[in-house]
N, C-alpha and C positions, 0 to 999 in steps of 0.2 A: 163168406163163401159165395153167394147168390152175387153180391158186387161182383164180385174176382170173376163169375163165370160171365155176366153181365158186358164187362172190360172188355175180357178178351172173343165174345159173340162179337161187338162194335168193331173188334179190330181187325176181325177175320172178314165182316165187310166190308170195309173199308178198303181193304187188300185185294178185295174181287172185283173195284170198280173200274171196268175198262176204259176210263179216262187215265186213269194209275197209270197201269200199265204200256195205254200207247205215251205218254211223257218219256216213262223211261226206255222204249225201247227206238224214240227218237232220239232222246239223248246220248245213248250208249251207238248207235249209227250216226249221231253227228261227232261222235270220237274217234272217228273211224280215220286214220290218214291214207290215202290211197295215192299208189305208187305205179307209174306204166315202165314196166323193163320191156326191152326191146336186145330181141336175139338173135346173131346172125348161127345159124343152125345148117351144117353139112352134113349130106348125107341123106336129105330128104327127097324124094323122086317122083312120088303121088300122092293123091289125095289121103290112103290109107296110111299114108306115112302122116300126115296132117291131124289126121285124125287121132292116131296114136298118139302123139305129143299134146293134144289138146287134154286127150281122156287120162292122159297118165298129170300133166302138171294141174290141171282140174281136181286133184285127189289131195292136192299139199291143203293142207290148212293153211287158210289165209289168203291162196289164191282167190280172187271176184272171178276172174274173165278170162277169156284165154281166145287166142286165135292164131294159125299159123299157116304161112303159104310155100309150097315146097317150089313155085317158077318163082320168088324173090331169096329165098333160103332165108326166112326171116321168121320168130314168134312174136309176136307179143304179148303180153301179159300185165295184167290188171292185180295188182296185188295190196293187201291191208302190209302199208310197213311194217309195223309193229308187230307182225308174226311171221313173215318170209322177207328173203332177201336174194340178190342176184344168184350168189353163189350156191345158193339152193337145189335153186332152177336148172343151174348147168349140170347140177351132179346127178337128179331126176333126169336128165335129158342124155347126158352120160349112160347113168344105168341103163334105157332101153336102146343103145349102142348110135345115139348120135352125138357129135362135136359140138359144141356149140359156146357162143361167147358173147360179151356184149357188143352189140353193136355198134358200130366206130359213129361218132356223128360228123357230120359235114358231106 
């Protein structure tokens, strides 16, 4: 019984030492694959429109980053793949009553 409580004291600090912990949470952020959508968005006409689109696609899990300019009608966004995706984005940005789609490249 005194081993067994022995074991698991050793393993509990073990578990507390903060070299542990930053390994793993460099590792689980170098799993990270990051993804920039770019949006052409109508309907935006000021900063407080800007603003709105940042604070509301800022709330999706997954999004990193966000920035949107209402004199280009453009977002774009910084996202973890593996938990958002474009179509997301447009329906978030639907909901608070703007158009928007991806952006055409060239």
């Amino acid at each position: 019984m005194r081993s067994m409580l022995s074991i698991l004291l050793f393993c509990s600090v073990l578990c507390m030492n903060p070299a542990c912990s930053e390994k793993e949470s460099e590792t689980s952020e170098a799993q990270v694959v990051t993804k920039t959508i770019t949006l052409d968005v109508q309907g935006m006409t000021c900063t407080g429109c800007e603003n709105s689109i940042v604070e509301n696609l800022t709330k999706v899990e997954g999004v990193l980053q966000v920035s949107a300019d209402h004199k280009t009608g453009s977002a774009r966004v910084v996202v973890d793949s593996a938990k958002v995706n474009e179509r997301e984005m447009i329906k978030v940005l639907s909901d608070i009553g703007y158009q928007a789609s991806m952006k055409k490249s060239g």
